[in-house]
C-alpha positions as CSV (number, residue, x, y, z in Angstrom):
1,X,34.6,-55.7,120.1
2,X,37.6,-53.7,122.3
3,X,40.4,-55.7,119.9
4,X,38.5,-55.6,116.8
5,X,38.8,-51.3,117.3
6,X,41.9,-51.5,119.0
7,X,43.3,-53.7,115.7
8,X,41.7,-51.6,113.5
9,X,43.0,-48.1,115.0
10,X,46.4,-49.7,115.1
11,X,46.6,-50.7,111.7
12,X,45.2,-47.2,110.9
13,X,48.0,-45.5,112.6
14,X,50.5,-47.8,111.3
15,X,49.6,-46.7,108.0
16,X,49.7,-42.7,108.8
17,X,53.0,-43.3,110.1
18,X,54.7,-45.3,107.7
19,X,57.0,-42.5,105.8
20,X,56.1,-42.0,102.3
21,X,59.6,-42.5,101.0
22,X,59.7,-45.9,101.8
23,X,58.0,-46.6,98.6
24,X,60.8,-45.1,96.5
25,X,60.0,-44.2,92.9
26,X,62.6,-45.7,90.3
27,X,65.4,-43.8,89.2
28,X,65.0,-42.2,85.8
29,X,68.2,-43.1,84.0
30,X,70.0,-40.9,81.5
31,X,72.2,-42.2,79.0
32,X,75.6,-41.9,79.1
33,X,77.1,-40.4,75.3
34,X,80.5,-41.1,76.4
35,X,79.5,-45.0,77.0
36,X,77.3,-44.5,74.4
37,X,80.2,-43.4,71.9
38,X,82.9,-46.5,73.2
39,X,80.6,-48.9,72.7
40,X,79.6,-47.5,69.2
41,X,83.6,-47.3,68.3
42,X,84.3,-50.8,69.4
43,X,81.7,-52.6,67.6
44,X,82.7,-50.7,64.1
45,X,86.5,-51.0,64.9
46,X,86.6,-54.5,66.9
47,X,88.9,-52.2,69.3
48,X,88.3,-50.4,72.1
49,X,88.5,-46.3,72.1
50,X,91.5,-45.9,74.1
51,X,93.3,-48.9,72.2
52,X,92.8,-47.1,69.1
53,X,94.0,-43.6,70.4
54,X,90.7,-42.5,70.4
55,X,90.4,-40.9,73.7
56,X,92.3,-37.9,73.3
57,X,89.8,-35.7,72.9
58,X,86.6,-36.7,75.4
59,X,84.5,-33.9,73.7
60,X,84.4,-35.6,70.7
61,X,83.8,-39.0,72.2
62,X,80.6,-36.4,73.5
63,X,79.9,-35.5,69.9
64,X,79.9,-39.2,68.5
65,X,77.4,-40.2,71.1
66,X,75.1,-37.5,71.3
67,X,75.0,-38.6,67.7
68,X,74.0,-42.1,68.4
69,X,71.8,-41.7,71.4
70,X,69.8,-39.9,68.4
71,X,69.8,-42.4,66.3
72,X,71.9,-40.8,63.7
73,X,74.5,-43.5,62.8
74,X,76.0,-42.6,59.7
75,X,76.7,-39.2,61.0
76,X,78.6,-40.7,63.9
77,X,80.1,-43.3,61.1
78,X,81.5,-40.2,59.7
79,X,83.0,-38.7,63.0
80,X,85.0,-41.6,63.5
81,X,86.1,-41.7,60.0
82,X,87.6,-37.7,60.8
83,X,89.6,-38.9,64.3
């Protein structure tokens, strides 16, 4: 009876002290527009951004993918078309 209580109160403690971090939670990932916005540009084109001179300005790469994270393709379609 001793090392049925005795297994029972350590398996009890062992639980209290196992940290509650250990059981981490996923990471909630965010795209990336940027990615989003080269990868967009080199399946229209067949060439990369920075092949086709596109990187000068990294804010409108930000534009052109904000675009297509939303879904809103021809709009992006059009962005590329004013580089």
């Amino acid at each position: 009876m001793r090392r049925k209580c005795f297994r029972t109160l350590l398996c009890a403690a062992a639980l209290l002290l196992f940290p509650v971090s250990a059981r981490s939670l996923p990471e909630r990932l965010s795209p990336d527009p940027v990615q989003a916005a080269n990868d967009f540009i080199t399946g229209l084109t067949g060439g990369s951004p920075a092949a086709l001179g596109y990187t000068a300005d990294a804010s409108d790469l930000v534009s052109i993918g904000k675009l297509v994270l939303e879904g809103r393709h021809g709009e992006a379609m059009n962005k590329v078309g004013e580089f």
